[in-house]
N, CA and C atoms as a LAMMPS dump frame, in Angstrom:
ITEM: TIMESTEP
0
ITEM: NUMBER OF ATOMS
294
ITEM: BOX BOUNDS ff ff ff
-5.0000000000000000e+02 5.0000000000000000e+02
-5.0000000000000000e+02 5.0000000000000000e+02
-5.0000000000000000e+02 5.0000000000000000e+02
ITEM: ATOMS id mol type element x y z
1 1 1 N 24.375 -432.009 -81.236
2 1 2 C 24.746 -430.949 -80.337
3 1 3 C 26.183 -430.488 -80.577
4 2 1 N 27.013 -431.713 -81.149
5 2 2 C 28.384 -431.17 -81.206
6 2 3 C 28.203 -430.14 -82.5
7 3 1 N 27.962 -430.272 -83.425
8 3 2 C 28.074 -429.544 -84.475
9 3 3 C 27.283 -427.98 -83.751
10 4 1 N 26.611 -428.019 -83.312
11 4 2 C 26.009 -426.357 -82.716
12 4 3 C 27.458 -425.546 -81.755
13 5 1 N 27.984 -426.562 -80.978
14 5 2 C 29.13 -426.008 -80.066
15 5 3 C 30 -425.465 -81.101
16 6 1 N 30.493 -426.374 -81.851
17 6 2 C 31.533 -425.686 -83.215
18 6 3 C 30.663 -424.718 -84.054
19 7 1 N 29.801 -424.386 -84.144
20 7 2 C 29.206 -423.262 -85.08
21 7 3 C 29.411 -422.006 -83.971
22 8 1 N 29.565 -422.134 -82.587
23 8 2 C 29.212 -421.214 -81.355
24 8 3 C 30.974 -420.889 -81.272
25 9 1 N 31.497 -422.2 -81.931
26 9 2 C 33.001 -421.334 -81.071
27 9 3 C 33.442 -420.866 -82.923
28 10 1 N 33.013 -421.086 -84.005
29 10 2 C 33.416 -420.458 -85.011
30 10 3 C 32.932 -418.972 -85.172
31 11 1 N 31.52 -418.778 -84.584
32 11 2 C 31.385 -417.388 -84.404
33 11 3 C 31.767 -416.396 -84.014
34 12 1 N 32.127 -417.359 -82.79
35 12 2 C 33.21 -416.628 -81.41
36 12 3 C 34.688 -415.93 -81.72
37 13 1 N 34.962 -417.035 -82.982
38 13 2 C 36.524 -416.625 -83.487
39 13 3 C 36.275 -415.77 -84.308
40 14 1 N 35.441 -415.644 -85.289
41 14 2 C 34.676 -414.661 -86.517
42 14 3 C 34.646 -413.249 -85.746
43 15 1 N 33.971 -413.246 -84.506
44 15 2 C 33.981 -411.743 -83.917
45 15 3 C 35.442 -411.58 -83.225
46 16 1 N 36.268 -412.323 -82.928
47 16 2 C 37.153 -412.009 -82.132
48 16 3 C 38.479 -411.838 -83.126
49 17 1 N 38.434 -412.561 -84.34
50 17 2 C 39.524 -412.115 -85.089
51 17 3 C 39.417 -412.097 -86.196
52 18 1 N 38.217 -411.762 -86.848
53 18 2 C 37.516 -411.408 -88.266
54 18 3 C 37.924 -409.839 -88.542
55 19 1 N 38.502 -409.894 -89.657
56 19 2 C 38.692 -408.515 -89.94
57 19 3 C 37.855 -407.553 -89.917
58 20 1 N 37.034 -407.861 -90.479
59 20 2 C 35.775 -407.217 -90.529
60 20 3 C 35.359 -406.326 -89.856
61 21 1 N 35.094 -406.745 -88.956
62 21 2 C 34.849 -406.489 -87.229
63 21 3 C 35.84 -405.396 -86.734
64 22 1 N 36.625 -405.059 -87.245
65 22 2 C 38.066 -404.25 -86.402
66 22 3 C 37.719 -403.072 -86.323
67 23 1 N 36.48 -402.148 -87.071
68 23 2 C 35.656 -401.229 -86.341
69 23 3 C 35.223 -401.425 -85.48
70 24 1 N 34.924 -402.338 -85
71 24 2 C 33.176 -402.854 -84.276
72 24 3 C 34.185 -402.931 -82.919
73 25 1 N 35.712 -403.409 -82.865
74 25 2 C 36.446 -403.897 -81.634
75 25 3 C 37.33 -402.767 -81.155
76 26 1 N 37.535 -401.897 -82.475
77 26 2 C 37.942 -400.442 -81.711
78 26 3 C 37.401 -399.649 -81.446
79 27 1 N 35.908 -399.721 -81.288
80 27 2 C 34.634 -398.375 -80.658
81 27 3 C 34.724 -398.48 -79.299
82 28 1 N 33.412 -398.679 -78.669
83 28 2 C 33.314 -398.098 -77.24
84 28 3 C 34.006 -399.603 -75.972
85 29 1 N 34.732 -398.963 -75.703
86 29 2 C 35.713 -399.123 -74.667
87 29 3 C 35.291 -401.327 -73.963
88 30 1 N 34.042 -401.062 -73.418
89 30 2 C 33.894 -402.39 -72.595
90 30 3 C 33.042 -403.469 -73.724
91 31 1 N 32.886 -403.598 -75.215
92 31 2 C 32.657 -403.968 -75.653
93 31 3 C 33.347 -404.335 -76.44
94 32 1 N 34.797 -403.467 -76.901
95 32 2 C 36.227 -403.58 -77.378
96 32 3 C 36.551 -405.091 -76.538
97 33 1 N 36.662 -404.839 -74.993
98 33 2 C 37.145 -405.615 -74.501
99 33 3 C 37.131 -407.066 -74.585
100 34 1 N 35.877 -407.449 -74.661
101 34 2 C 34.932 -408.157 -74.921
102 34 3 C 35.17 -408.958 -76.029
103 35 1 N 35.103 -408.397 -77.366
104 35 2 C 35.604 -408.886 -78.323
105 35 3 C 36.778 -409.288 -78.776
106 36 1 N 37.985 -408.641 -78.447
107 36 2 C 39.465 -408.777 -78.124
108 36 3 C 39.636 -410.36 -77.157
109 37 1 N 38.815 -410.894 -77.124
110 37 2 C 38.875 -411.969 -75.995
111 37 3 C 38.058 -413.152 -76.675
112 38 1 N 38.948 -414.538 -76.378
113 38 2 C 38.016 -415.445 -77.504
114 38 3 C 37.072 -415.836 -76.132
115 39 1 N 38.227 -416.319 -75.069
116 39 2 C 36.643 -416.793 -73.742
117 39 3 C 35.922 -415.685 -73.298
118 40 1 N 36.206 -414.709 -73.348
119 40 2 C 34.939 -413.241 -72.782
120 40 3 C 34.068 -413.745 -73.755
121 41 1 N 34.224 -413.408 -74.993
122 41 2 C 33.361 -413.965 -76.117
123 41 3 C 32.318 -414.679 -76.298
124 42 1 N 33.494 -415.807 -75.746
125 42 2 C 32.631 -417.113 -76.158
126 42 3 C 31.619 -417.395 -75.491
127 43 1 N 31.994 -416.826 -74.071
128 43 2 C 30.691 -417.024 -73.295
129 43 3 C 29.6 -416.15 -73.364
130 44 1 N 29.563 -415.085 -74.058
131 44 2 C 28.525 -414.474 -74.415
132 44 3 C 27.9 -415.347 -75.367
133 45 1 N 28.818 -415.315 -76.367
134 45 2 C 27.594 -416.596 -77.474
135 45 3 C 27.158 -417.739 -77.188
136 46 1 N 27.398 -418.406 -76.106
137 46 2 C 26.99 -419.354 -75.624
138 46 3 C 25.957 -419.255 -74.549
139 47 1 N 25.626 -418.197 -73.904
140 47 2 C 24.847 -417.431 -73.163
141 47 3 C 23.38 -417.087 -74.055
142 48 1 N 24.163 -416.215 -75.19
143 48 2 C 22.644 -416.702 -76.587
144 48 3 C 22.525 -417.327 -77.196
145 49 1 N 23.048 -418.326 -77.142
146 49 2 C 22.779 -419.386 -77.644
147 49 3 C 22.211 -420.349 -76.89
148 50 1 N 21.731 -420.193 -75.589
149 50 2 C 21.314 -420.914 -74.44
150 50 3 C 19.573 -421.527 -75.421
151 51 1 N 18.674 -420.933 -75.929
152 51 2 C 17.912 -421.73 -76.102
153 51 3 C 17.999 -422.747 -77.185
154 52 1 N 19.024 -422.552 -78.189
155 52 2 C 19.381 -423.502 -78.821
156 52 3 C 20.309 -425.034 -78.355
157 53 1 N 20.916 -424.356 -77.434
158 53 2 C 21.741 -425.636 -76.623
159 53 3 C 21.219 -426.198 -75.537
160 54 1 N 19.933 -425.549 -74.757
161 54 2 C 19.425 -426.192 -73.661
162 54 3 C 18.646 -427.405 -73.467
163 55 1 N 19.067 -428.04 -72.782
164 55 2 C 18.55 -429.261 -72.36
165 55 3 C 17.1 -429.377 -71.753
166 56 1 N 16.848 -428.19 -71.182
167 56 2 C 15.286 -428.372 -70.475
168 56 3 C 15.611 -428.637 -68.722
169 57 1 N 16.972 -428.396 -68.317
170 57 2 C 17.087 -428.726 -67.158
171 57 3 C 17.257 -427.775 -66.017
172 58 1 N 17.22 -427.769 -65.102
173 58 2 C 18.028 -426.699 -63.614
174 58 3 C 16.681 -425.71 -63.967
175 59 1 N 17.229 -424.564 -62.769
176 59 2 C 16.153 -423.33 -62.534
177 59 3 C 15.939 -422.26 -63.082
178 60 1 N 14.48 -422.338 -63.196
179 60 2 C 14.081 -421.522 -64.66
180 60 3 C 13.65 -419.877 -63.86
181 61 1 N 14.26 -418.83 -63.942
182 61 2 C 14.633 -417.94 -63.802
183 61 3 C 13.852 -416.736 -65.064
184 62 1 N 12.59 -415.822 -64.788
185 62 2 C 12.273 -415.561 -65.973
186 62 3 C 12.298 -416.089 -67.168
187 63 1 N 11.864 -417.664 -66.925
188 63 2 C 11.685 -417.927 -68.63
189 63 3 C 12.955 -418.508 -69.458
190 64 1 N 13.96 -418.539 -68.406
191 64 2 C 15.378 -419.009 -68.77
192 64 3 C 16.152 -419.835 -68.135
193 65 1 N 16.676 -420.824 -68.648
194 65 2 C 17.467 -421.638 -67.774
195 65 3 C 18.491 -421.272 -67.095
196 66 1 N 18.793 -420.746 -65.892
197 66 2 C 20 -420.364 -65.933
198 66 3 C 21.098 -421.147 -65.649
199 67 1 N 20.886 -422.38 -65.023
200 67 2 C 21.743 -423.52 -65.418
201 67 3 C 22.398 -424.15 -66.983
202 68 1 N 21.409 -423.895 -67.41
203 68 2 C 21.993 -423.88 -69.051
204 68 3 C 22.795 -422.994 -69.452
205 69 1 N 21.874 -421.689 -68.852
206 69 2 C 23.082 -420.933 -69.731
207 69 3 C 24.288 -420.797 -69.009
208 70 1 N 24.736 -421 -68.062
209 70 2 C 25.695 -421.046 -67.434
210 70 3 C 26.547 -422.235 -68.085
211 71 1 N 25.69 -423.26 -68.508
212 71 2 C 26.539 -424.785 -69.154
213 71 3 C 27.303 -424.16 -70.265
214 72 1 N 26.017 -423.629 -70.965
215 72 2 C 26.223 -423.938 -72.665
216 72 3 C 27.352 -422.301 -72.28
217 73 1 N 27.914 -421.283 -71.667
218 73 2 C 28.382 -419.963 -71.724
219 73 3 C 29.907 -420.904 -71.108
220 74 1 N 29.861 -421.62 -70.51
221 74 2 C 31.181 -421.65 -69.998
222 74 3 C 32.045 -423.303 -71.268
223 75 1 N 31.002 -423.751 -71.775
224 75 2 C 31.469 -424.972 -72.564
225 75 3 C 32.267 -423.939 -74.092
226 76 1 N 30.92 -422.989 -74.463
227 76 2 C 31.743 -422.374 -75.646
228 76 3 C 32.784 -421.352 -75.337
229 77 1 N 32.66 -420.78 -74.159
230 77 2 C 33.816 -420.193 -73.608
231 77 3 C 35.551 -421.145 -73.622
232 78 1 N 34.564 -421.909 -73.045
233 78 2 C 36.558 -423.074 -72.848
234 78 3 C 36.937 -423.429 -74.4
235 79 1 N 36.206 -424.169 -75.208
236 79 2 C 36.206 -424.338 -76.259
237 79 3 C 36.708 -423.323 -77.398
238 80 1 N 35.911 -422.277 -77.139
239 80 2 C 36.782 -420.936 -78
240 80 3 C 38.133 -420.352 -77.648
241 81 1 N 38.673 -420.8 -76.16
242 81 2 C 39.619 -420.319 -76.184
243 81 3 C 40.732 -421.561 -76.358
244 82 1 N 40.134 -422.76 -76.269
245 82 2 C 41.557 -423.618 -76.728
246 82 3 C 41.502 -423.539 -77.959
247 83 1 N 40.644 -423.448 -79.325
248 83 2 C 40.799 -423.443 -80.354
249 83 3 C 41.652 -422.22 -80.712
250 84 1 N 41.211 -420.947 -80.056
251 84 2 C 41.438 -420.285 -80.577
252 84 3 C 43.257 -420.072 -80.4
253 85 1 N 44.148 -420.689 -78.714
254 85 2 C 44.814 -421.125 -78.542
255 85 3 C 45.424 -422.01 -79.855
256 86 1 N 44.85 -422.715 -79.908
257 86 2 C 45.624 -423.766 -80.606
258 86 3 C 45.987 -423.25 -82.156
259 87 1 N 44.778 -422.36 -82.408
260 87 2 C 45.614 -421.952 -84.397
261 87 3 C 46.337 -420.973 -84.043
262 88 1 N 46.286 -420.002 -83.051
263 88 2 C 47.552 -418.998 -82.995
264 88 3 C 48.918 -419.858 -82.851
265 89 1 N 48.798 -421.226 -82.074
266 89 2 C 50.074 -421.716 -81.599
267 89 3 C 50.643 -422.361 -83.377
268 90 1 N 49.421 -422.371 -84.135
269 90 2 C 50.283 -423.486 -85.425
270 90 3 C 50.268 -422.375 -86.566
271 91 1 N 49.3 -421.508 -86.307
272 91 2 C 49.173 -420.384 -87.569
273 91 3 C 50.057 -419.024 -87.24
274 92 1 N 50.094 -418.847 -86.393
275 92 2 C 50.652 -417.593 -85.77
276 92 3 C 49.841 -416.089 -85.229
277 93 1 N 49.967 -415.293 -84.909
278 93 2 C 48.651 -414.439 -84.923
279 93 3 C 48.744 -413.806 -86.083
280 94 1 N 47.299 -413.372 -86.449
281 94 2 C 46.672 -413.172 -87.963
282 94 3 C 47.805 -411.58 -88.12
283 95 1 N 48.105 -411.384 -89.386
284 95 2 C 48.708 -410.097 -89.714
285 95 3 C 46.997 -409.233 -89.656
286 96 1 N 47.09 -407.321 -89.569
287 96 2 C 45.862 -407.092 -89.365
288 96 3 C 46.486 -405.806 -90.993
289 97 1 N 45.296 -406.605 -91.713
290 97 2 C 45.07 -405.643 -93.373
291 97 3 C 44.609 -404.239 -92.841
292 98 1 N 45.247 -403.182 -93.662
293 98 2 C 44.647 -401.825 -93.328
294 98 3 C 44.308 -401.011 -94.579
């Protein structure tokens, strides 16, 4: 399970400060936001990522845990943002290529 959380918060950092992406984060307005953010983020991918991380537990809500996803949205949320915390604090923030 640990190795799925780190694939969830490497994604998380991939959309949030992947170059790549720097179209995708300057288009429409509340999805910019979104991405600009490692915990907004993270808890989205951890939110879809709910049937891969779920346990089978709490109240199933259309077909979905929503106790899970509430687990697994707020674990890769915290997680993406101390990592993502922590390499800005030793790497610095990324220069952005144009």
């Amino acid at each position: 399970m640990i190795p799925t959380y780190l694939a969830f918060v490497g994604a998380t950092l991939i959309l949030v400060r992947g170059s790549i992406l720097e179209r995708l984060r300057s288009g429409w307005a509340p999805l910019a936001k979104v991405l600009r953010c490692a915990q907004c983020c993270g808890f989205w991918v951890g939110i879809a990522g709910t049937p891969i991380l779920s346990t089978r537990t709490g109240l199933e809500l259309y077909g979905v845990r929503v106790v899970d996803g509430l687990i697994s949205g707020l674990s890769v949320s915290l997680l993406a943002l101390v990592t993502d915390a922590t390499l800005v604090h030793l790497l610095g923030e990324p220069e952005i290529h144009e």
